[in-house]
C-alpha positions as a Python dict, from the first residue, in 0.01 Angstrom:
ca = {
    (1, 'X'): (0, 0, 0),
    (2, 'X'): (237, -238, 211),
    (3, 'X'): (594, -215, 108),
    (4, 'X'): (620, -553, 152),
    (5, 'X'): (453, -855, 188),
    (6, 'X'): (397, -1015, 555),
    (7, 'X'): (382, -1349, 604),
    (8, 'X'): (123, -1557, 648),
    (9, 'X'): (44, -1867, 688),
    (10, 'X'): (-291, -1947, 704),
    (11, 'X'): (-508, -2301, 798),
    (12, 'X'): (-605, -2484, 442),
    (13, 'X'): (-898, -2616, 598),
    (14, 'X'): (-1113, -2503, 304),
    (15, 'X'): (-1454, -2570, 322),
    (16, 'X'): (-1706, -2770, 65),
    (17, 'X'): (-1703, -2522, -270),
    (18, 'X'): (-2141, -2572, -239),
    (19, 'X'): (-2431, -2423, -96),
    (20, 'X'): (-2793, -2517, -3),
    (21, 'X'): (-2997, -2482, -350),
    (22, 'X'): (-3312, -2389, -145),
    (23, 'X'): (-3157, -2096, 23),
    (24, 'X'): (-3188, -1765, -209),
    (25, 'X'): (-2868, -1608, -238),
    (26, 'X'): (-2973, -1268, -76),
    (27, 'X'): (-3019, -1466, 241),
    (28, 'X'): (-2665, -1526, 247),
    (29, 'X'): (-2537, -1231, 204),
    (30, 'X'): (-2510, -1262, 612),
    (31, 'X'): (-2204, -1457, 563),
    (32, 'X'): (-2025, -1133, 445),
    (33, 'X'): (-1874, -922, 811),
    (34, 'X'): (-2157, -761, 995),
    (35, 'X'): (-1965, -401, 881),
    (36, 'X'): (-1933, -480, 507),
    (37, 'X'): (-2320, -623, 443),
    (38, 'X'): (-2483, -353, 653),
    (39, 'X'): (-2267, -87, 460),
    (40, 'X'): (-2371, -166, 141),
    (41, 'X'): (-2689, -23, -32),
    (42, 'X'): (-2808, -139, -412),
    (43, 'X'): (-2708, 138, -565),
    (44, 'X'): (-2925, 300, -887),
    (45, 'X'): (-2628, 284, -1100),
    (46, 'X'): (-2320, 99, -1105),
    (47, 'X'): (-1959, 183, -1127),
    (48, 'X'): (-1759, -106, -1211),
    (49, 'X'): (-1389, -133, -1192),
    (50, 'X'): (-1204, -507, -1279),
    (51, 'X'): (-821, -589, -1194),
    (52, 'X'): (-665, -886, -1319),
    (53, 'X'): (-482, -1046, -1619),
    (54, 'X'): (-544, -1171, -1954),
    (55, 'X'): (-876, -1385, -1819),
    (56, 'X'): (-1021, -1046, -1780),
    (57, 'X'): (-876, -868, -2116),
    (58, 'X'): (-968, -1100, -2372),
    (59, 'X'): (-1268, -995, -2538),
    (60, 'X'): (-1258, -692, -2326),
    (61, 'X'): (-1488, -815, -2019),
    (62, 'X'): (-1571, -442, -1935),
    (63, 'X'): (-1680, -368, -2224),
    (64, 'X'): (-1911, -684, -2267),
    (65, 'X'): (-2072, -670, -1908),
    (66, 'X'): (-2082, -318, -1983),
    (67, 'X'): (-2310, -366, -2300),
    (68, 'X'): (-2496, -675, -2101),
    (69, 'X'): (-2620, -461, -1859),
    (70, 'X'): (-2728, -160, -2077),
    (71, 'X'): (-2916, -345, -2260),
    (72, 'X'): (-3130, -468, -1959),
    (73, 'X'): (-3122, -101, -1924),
    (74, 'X'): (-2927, -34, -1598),
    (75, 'X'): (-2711, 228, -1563),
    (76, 'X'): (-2401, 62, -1546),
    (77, 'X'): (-2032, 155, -1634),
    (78, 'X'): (-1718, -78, -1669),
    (79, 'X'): (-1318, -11, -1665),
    (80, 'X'): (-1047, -201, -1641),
    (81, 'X'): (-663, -254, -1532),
    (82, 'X'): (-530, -635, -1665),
    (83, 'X'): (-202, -673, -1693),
    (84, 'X'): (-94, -1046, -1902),
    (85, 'X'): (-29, -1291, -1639),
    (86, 'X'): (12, -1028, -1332),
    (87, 'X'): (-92, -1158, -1000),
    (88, 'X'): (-248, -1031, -668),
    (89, 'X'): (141, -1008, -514),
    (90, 'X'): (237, -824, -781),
    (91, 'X'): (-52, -527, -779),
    (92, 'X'): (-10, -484, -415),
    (93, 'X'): (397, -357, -493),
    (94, 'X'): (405, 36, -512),
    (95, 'X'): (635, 52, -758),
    (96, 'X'): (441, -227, -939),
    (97, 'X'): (327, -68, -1302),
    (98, 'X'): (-23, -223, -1199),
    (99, 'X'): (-2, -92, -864),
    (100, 'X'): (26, 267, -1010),
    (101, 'X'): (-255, 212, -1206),
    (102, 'X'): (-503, 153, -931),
    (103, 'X'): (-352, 416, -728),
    (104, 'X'): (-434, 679, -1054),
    (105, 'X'): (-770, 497, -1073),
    (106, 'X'): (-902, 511, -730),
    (107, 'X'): (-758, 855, -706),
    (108, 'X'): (-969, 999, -971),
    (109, 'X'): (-1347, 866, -953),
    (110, 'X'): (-1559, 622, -687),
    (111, 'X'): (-1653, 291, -754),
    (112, 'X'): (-1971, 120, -649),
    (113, 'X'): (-1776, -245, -719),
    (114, 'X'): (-1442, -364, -827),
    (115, 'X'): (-1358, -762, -925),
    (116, 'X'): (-1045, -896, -819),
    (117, 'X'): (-915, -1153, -1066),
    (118, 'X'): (-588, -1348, -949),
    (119, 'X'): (-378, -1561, -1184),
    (120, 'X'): (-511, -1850, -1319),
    (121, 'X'): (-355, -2112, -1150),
    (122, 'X'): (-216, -1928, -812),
    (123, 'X'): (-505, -1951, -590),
    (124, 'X'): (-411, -2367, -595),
    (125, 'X'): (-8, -2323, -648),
    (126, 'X'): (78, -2074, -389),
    (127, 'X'): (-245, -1984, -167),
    (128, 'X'): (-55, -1808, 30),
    (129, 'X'): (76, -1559, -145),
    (130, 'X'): (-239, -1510, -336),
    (131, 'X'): (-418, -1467, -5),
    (132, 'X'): (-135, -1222, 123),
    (133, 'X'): (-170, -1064, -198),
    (134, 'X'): (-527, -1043, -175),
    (135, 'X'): (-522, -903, 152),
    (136, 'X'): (-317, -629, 71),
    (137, 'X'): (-521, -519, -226),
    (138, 'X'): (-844, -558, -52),
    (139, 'X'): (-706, -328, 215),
    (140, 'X'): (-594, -87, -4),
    (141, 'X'): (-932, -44, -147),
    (142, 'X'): (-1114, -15, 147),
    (143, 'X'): (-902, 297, 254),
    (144, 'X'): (-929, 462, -46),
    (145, 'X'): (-1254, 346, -180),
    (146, 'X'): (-1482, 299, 99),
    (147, 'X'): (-1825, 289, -65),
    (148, 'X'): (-1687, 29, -265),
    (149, 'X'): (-1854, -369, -311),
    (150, 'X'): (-1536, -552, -296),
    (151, 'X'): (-1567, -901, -523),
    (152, 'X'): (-1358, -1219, -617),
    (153, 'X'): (-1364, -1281, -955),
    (154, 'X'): (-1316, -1697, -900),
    (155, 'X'): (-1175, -1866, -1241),
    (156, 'X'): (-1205, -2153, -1421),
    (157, 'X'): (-1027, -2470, -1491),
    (158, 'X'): (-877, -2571, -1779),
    (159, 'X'): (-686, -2927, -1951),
    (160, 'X'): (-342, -2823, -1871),
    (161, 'X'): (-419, -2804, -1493),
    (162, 'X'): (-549, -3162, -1469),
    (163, 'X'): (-320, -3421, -1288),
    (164, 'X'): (-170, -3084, -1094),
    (165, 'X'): (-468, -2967, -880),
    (166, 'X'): (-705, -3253, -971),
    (167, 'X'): (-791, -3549, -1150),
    (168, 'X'): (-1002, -3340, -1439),
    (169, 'X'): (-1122, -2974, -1531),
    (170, 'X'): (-1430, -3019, -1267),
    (171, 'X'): (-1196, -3149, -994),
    (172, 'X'): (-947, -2848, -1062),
    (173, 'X'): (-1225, -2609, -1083),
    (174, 'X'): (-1317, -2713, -741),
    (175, 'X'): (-1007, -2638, -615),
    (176, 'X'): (-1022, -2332, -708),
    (177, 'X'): (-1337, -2243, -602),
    (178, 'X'): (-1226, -2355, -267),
    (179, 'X'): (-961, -2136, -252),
    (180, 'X'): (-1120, -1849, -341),
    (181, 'X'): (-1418, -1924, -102),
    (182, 'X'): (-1132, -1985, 174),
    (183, 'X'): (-980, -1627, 94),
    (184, 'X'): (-1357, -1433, 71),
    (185, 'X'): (-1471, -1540, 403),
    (186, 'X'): (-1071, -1472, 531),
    (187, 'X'): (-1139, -1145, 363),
    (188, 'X'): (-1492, -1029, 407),
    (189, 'X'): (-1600, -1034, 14),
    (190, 'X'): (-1803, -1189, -176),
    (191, 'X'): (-1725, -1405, -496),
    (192, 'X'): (-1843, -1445, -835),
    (193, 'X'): (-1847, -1731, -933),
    (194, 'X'): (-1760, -1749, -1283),
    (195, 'X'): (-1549, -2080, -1255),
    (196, 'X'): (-1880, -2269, -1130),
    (197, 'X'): (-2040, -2140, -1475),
    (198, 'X'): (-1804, -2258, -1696),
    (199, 'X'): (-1792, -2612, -1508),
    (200, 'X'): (-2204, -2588, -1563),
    (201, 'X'): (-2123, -2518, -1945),
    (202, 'X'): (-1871, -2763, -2033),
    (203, 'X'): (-2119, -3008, -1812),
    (204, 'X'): (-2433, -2942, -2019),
    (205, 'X'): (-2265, -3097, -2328),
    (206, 'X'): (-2288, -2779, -2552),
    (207, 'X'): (-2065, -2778, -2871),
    (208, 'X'): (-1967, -2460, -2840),
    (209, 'X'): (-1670, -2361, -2621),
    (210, 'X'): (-1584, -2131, -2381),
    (211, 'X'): (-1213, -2184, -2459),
    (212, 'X'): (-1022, -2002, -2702),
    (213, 'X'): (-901, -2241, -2976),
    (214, 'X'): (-544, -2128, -2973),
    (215, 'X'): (-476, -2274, -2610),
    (216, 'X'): (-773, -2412, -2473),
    (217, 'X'): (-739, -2196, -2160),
    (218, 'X'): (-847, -1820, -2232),
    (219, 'X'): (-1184, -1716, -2279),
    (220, 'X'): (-1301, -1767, -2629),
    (221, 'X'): (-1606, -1510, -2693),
    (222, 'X'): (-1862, -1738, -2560),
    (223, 'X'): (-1686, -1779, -2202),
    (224, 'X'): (-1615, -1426, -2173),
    (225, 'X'): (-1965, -1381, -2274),
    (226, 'X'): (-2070, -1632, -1960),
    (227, 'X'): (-1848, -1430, -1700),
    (228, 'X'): (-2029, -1105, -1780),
    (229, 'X'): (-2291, -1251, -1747),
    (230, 'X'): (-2236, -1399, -1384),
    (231, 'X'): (-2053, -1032, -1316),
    (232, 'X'): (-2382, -801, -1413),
    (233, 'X'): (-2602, -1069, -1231),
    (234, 'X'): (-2386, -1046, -924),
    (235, 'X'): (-2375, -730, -867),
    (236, 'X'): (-2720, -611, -1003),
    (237, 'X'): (-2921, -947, -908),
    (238, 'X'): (-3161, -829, -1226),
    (239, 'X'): (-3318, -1096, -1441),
    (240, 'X'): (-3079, -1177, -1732),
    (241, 'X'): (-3394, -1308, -1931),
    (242, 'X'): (-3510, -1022, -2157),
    (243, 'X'): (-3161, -1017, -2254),
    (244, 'X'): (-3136, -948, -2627),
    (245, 'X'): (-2767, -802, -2691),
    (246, 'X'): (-2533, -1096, -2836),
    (247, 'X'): (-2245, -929, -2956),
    (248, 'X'): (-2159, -862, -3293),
    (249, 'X'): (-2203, -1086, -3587),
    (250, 'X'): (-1976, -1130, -3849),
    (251, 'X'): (-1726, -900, -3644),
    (252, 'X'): (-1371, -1048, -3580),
    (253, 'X'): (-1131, -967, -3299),
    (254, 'X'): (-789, -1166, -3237),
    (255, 'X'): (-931, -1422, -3084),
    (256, 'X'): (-1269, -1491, -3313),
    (257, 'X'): (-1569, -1384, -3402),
    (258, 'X'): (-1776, -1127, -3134),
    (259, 'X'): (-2088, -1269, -3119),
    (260, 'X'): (-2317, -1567, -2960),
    (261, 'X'): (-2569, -1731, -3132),
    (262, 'X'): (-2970, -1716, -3039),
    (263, 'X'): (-2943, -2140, -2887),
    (264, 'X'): (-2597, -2026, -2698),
    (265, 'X'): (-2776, -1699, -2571),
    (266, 'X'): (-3106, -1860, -2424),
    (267, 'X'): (-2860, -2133, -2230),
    (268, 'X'): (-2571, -1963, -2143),
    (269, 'X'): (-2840, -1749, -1951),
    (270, 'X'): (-2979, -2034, -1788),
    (271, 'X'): (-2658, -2155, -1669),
    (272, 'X'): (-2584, -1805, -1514),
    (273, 'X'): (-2938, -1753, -1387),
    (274, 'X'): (-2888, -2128, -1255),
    (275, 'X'): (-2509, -2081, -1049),
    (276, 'X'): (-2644, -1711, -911),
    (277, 'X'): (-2923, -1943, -787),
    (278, 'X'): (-2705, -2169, -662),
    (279, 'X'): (-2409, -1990, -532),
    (280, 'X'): (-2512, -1601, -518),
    (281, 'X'): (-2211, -1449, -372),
    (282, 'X'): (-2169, -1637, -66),
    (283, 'X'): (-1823, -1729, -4),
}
């Protein structure tokens, strides 16, 4: 890993965060560098590995996506490394504790994917660094993990970001889609495009919320519920519709109860069905 960070200063000439509905997502796959997409064969099981923050350890993702995609029965395997509020900067330091982490986990086992997930707001408040950042961990990866389906894990927006980055949660969201689109095609990677969903959500008019109560910002069960779901559809591309896992009723964690309801099931797969549609992983 770098010792240190180089600059760079890249064009923000980011491009529209859309794509043509008609076009199905494995079409555009060709977006991805001609040595990445031809690399890359659909593997028969999946080893998943995510790095971020607390967007990604709430409600354990892994462990959700994990259960998601067993019980469409694919072989499929999730870990982790979130550390609270960390950023991309921050992982790519050697003596970083989440730096050492990676290095332990790419050392030991081969992964068939691993999500990046920056900071919530940094892809908008300091692209550059997040892209530098970025960089660094991307290239890290590919050394040591070659095989590997490198991802952006794009975020959502939230209330306490409007009037910074935009003029509501949508606006913001797009802003950070943006920027993580900008950085993917800098990069070579794809994106999933969990932000997207949870703009869909909030959109549809749904009572329930992907927001934890407590701040309106972090994943309540339902939203981390929707980013699994985006994460085993973009990486597997299976159907999410004979989908019968929901969690755990009447089961508690910190931040509320573990479990989706049979109405919230049927349409948060829709929405996710409908952005992998939309989007795929084109960035």
């Amino acid at each position: 890993m770098n010792k240190r960070l180089l600059l760079f200063l890249p064009s923000l000439a980011l491009g529209a965060c859309s794509s043509p509905v008609n076009e199905h997502p494995s079409s555009r796959l060709s977006s991805l560098s001609s040595s990445e997409s031809s690399s890359k064969v659909t593997p028969k099981s999946y080893s998943v590995l995510f790095i971020g923050n607390s967007f990604t350890h709430y409600n354990d993702l892994e462990v959700v996506s994990q259960n998601i995609a067993t019980n469409l029965g694919i072989d499929f395997t999730a870990e982790r490394i979130a550390i609270s509020s960390h950023h991309f900067y921050e992982y790519a330091k050697p003596e970083d504790e989440g730096a050492k982490l990676i290095a332990a986990k790419i050392a030991e086992k081969s992964y068939t994917h691993i999500i990046l997930q920056e900071h919530s707001t940094y892809p908008v408040s300091n692209y550059n660094l997040f892209l530098e950042g970025a960089r660094s961990l991307v290239q890290t990866l590919r050394e040591n993990q070659p095989g590997a389906d490198i991802r952006l894990y794009q975020t959502w927006a939230f209330q306490n970001m409007v009037g910074n980055y935009g003029d509501s949660i949508a606006a913001c969201e797009e802003a950070l889609c943006r920027a993580y689109q900008n950085a993917a095609t800098t990069l070579g990677v794809g994106v999933h495009y969990v932000g997207k969903a949870f703009t869909k959500w909030l959109e549809s008019g749904s009572g329930t919320s992907p927001y934890y109560s407590g701040d309106n910002k972090h994943p309540s069960y339902l939203g981390t519920y929707l980013s699994a779901l985006i994460h085993v559809k973009s990486i597997t591309g299976t159907s999410l519709s004979p989908l019968t896992y929901q969690g755990e009723k009447g089961k508690f964690n910190a931040y509320g109860e573990t479990y989706v309801s049979d109405e919230d099931k049927a349409k948060l797969i829709q929405t996710a069905e409908f952005i992998y549609d939309t989007y795929g992983i084109k960035s």
